[in-house]
Backbone bond lengths (Angstrom), bond angles and torsions (degrees), N, CA, C in turn:
res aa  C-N    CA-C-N  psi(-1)  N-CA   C-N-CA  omega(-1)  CA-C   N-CA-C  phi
1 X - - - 1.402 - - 1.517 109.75 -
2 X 1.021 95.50 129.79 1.929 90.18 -174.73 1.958 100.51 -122.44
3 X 1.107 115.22 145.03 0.961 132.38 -150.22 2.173 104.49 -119.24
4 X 1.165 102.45 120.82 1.289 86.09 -157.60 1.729 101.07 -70.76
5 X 1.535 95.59 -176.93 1.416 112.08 -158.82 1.593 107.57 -72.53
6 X 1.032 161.12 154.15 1.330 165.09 127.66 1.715 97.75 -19.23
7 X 1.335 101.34 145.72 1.456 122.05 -171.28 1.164 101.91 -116.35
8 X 1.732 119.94 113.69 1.310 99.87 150.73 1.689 148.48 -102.08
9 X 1.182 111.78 -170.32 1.479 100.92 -168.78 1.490 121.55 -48.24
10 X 1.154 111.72 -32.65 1.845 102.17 178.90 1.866 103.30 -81.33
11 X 1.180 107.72 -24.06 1.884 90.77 155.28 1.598 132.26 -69.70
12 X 1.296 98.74 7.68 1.986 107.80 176.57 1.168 108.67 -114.30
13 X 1.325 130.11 -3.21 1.379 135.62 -153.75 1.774 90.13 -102.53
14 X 1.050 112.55 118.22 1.627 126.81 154.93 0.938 126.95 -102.76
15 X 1.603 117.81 153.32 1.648 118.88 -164.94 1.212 95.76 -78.15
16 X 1.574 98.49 144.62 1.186 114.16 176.09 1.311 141.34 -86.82
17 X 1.415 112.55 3.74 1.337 108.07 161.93 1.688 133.99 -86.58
18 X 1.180 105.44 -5.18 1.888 114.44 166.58 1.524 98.28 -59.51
19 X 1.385 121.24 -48.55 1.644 131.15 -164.67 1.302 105.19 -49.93
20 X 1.937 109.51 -54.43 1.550 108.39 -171.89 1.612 101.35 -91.60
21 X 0.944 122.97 -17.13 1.692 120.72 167.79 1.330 89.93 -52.48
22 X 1.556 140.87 -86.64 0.981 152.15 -171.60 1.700 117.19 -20.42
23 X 1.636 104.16 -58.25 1.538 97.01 174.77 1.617 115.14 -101.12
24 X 1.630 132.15 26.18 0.822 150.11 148.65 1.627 103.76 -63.86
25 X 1.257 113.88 -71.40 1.464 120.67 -175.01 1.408 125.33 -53.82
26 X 1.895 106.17 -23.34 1.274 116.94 -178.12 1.650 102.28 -76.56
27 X 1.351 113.76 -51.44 1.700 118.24 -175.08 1.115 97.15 -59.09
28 X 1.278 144.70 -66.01 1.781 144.68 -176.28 1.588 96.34 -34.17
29 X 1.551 131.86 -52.98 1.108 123.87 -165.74 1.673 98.30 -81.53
30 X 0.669 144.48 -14.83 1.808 126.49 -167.74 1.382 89.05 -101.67
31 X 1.415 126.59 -45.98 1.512 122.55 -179.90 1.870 116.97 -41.14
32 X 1.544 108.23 -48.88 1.459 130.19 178.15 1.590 104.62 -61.58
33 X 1.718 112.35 -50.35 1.470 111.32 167.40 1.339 118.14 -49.69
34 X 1.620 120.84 -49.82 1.299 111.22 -166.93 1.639 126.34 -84.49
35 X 1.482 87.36 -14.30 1.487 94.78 164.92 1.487 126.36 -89.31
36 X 1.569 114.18 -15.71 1.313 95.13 161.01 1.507 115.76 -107.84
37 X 0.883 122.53 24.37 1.907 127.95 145.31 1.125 98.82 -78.65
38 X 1.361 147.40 -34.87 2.058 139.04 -170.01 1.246 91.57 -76.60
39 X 1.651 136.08 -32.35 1.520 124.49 -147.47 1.602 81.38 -112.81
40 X 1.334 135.02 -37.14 1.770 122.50 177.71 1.618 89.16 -48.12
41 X 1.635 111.35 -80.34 1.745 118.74 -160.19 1.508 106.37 -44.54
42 X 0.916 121.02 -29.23 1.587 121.11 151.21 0.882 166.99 -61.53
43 X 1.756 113.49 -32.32 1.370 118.49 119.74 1.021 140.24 -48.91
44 X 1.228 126.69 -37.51 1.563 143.13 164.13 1.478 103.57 -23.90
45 X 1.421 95.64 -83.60 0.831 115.66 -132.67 1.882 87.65 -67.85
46 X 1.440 125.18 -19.84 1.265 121.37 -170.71 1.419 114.95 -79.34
47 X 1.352 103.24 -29.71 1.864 124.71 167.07 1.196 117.56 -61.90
48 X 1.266 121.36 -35.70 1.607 134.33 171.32 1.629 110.77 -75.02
49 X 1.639 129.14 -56.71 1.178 113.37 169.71 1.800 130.34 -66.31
50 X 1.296 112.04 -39.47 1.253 128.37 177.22 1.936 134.18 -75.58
51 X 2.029 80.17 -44.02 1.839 83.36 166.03 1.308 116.02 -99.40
52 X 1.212 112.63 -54.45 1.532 118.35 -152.83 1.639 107.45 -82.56
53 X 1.291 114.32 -55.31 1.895 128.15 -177.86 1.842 93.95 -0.76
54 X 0.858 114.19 106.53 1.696 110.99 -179.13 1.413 92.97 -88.52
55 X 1.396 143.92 -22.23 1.416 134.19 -172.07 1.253 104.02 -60.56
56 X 1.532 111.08 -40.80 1.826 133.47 178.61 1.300 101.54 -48.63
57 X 1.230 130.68 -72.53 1.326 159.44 171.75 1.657 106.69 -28.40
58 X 1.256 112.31 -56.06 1.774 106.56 -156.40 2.027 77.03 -126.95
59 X 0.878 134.83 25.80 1.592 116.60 158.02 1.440 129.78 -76.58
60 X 1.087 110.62 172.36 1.992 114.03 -173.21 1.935 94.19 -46.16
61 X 1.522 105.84 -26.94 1.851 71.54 -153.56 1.608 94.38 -98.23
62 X 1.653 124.24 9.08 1.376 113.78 174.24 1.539 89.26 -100.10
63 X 1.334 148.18 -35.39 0.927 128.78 168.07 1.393 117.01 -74.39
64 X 1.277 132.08 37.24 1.666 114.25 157.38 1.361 79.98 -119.42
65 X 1.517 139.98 -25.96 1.699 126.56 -176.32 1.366 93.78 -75.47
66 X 1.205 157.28 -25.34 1.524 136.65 149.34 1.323 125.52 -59.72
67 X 1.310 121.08 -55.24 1.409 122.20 162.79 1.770 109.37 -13.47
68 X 1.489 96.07 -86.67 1.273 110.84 -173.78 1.477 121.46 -60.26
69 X 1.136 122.24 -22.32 1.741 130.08 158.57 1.722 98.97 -41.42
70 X 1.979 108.44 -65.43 1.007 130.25 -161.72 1.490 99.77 -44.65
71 X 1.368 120.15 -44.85 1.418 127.02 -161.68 1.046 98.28 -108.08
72 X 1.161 140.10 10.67 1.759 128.84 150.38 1.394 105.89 -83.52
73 X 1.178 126.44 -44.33 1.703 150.25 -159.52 1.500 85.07 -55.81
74 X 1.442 112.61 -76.67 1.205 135.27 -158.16 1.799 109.46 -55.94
75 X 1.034 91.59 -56.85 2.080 90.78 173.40 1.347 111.94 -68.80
76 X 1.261 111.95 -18.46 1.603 114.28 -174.76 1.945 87.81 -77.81
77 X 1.229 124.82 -38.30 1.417 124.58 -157.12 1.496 96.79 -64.70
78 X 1.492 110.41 -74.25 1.111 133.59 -165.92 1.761 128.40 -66.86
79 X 1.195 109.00 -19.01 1.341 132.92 165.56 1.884 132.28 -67.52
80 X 0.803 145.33 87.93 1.494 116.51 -176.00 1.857 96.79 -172.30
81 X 1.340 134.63 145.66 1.065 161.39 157.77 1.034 133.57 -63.54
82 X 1.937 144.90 148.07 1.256 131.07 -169.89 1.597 108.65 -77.88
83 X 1.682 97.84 -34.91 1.694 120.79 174.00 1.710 119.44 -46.36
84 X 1.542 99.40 -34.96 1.891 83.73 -172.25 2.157 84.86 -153.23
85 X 1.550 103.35 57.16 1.306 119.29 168.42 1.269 108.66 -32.13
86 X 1.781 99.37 -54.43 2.127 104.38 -122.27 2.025 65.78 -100.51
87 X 1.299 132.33 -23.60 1.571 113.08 174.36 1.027 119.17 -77.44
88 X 1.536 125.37 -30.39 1.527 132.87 142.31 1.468 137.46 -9.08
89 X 0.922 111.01 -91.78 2.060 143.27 149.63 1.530 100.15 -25.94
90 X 1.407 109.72 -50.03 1.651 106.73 -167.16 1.400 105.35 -71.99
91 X 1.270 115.97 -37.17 1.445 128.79 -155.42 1.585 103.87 -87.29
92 X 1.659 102.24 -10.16 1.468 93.48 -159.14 2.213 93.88 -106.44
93 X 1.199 108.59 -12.34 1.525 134.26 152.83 1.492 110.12 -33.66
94 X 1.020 110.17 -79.01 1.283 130.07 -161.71 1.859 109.53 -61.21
95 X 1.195 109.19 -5.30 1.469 126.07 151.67 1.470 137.64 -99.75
96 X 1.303 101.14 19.22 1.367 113.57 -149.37 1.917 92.82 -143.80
97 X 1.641 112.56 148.48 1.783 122.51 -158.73 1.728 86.11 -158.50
98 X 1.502 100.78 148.70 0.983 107.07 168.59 1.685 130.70 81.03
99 X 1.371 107.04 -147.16 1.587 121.66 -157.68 1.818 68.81 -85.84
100 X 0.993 140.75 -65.61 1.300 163.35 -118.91 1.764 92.03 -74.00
101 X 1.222 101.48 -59.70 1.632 127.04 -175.71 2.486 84.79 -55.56
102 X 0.939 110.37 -65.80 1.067 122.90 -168.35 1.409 102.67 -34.40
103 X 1.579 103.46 -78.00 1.654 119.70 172.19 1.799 131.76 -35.17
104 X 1.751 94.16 -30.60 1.411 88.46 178.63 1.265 99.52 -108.08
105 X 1.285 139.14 16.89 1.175 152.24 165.46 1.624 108.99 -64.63
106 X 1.599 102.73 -62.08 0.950 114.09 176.67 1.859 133.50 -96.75
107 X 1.097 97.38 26.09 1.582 115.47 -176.13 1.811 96.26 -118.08
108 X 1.392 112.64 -49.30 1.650 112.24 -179.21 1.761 105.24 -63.43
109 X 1.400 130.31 -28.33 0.532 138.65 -172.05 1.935 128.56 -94.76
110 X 1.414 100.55 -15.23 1.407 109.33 163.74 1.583 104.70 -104.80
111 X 1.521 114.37 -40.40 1.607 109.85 -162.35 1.515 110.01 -117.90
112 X 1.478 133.09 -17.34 1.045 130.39 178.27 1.610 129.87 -89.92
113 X 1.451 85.99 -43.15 1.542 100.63 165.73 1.929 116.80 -59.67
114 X 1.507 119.95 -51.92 1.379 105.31 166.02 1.315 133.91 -61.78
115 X 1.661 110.38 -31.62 1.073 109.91 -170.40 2.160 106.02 -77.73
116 X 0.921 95.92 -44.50 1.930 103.25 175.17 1.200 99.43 -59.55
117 X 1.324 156.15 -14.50 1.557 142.99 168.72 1.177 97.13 -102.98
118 X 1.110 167.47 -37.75 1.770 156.65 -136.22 1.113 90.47 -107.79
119 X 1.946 132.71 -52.65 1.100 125.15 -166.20 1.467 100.22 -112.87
120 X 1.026 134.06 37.16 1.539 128.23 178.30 1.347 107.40 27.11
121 X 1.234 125.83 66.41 1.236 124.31 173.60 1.999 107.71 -93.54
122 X 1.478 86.10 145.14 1.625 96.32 -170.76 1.356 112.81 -135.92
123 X 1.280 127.53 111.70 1.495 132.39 -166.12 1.800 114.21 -124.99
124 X 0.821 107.74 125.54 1.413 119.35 -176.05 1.925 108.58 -124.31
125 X 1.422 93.04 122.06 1.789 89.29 174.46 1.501 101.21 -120.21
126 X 1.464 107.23 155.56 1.278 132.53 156.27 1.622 130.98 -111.77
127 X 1.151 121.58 131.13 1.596 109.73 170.45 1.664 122.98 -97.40
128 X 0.898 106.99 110.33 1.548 102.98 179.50 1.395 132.87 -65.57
129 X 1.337 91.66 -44.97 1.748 124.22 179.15 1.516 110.50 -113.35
130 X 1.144 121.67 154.49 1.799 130.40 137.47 1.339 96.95 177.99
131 X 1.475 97.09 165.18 1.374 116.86 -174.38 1.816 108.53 -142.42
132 X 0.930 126.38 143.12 1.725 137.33 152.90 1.613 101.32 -47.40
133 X 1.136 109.97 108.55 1.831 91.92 173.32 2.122 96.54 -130.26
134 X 1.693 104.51 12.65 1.532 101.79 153.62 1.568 108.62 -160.27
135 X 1.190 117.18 142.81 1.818 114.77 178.82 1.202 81.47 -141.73
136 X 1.657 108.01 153.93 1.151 157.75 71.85 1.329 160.80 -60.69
137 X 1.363 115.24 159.58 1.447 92.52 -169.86 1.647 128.69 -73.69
138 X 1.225 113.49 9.88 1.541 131.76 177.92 1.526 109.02 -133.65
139 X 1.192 119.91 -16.42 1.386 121.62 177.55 1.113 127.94 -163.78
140 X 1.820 119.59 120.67 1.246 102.02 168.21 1.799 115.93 -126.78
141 X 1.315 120.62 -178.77 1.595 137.40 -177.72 1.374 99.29 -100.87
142 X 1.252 124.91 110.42 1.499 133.61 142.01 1.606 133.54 -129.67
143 X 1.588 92.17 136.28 1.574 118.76 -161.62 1.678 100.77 -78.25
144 X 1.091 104.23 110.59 1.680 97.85 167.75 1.778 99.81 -112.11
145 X 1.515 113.83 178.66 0.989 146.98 -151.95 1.976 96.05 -126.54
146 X 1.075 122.30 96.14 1.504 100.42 161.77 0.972 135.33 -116.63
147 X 1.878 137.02 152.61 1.375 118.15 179.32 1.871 85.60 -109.67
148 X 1.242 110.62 177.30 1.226 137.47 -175.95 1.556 138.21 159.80
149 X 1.881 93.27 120.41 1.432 117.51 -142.21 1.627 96.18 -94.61
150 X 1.411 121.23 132.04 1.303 111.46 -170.61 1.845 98.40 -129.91
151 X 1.212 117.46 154.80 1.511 119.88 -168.38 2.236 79.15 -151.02
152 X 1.681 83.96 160.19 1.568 92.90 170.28 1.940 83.77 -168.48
153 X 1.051 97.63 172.68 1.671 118.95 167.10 1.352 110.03 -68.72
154 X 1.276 118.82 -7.54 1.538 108.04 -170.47 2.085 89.65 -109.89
155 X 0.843 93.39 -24.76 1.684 94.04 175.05 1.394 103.94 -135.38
156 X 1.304 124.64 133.09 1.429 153.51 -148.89 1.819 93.92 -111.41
157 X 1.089 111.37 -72.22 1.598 114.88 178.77 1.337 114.53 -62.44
158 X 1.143 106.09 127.95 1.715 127.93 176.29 1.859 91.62 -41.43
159 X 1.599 108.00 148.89 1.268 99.59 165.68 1.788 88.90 -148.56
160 X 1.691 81.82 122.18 1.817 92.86 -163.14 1.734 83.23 -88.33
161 X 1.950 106.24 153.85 1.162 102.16 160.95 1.950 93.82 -142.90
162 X 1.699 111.26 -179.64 1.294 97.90 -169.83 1.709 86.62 -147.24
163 X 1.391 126.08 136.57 1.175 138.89 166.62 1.536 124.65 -143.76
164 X 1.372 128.28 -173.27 1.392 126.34 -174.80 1.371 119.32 -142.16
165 X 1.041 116.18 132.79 1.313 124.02 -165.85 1.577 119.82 -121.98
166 X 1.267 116.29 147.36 1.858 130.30 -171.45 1.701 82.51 -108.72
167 X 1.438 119.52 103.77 1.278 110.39 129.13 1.338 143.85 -105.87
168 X 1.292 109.86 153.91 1.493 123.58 -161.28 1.620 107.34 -83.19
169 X 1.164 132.22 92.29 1.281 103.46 -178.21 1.460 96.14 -102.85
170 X 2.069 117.14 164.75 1.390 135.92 135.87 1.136 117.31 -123.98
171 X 1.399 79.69 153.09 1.915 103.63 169.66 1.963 110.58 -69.26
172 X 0.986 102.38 125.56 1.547 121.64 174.09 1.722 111.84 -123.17
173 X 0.670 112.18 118.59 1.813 110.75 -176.33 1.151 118.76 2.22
174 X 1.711 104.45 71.45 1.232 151.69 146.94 1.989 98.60 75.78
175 X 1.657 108.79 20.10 1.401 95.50 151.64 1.398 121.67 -89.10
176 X 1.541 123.34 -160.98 1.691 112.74 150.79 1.603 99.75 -125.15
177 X 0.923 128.27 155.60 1.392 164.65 -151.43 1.052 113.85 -138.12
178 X 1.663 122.84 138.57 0.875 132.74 127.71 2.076 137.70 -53.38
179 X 1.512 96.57 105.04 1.434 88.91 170.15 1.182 110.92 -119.32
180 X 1.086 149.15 44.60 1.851 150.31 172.22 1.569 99.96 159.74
181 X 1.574 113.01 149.50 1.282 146.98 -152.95 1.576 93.95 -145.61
182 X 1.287 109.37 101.58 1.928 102.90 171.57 1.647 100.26 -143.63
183 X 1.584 110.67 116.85 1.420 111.88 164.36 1.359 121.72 -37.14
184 X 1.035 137.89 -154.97 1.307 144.64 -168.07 1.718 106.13 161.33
């Protein structure tokens, strides 16, 4: 049995550049780690104040910019003249998303449109009241209060009436909308 020879020290000695290659490659890697944990906690944290913050989203001042959508939408709906109909209808569109947009599309257009020219019918609404009574951050439900004064050729005297309404609003690239119209 032969036993190998004793090694000496310049046979243990390795070149030395694998060693600092070695912890070259290690600092490059923790550097890349720590910089993209600063740029994750950083997005985060910019996605959380800017997109997501739902307090942002459903607070007093996004719910009074729905509110008042709600009550532009709504007088824009219910409002309009035999004199400037077809600018009426259009104007009252442009508050309006959806199945909803569809429906009064096609209701002004079979029953509103004849009946407001044959009988000169003339309707004007007001909201007195409403409130936010649900938000989200893409949609909320608000109850308004409406009056609305209607005149035609077949009746001369204003005939005020007053009801309440659930509207549906959504967010659409970052307006609110009307998507549903339900008495109450």
């Amino acid at each position: 049995m032969e036993f190998p020879a004793e090694a000496t020290d310049g046979d243990l000695t390795e070149p030395a550049e694998p060693k600092q290659s070695g912890r070259l490659w290690s600092r490059i890697s923790v550097a890349v780690l720590a910089l993209l944990l600063v740029v994750s906690i950083g997005l985060s944290t910019w996605l959380y104040f800017f997109q997501y913050r739902v307090d942002q989203q459903t607070g007093p001042a996004a719910q009074s910019v729905a509110l008042q959508a709600a009550k532009d939408g709504t007088i824009a709906l219910l409002s309009y003249a035999p004199e400037t109909l077809d600018k009426d209808l259009d104007a009252a569109k442009t508050h309006l998303t959806g199945d909803f947009l569809s429906y009064y599309t096609n209701f002004t257009d079979q029953v509103v449109r004849a009946a407001a020219k044959q009988k000169s019918v003339k309707t004007t609404a007001t909201i007195p009241r409403g409130a936010v009574s649900e938000m989200q951050p893409g949609s909320a439900k608000v109850l308004l209060f409406v009056n609305q004064i209607t005149m035609s050729a077949d009746r001369q005297e204003p005939s005020a009436t007053s009801s309440s309404v659930l509207v549906t609003m959504t967010k659409v690239d970052n307006s609110w909308l009307i998507s549903s119209f339900d008495p109450v």
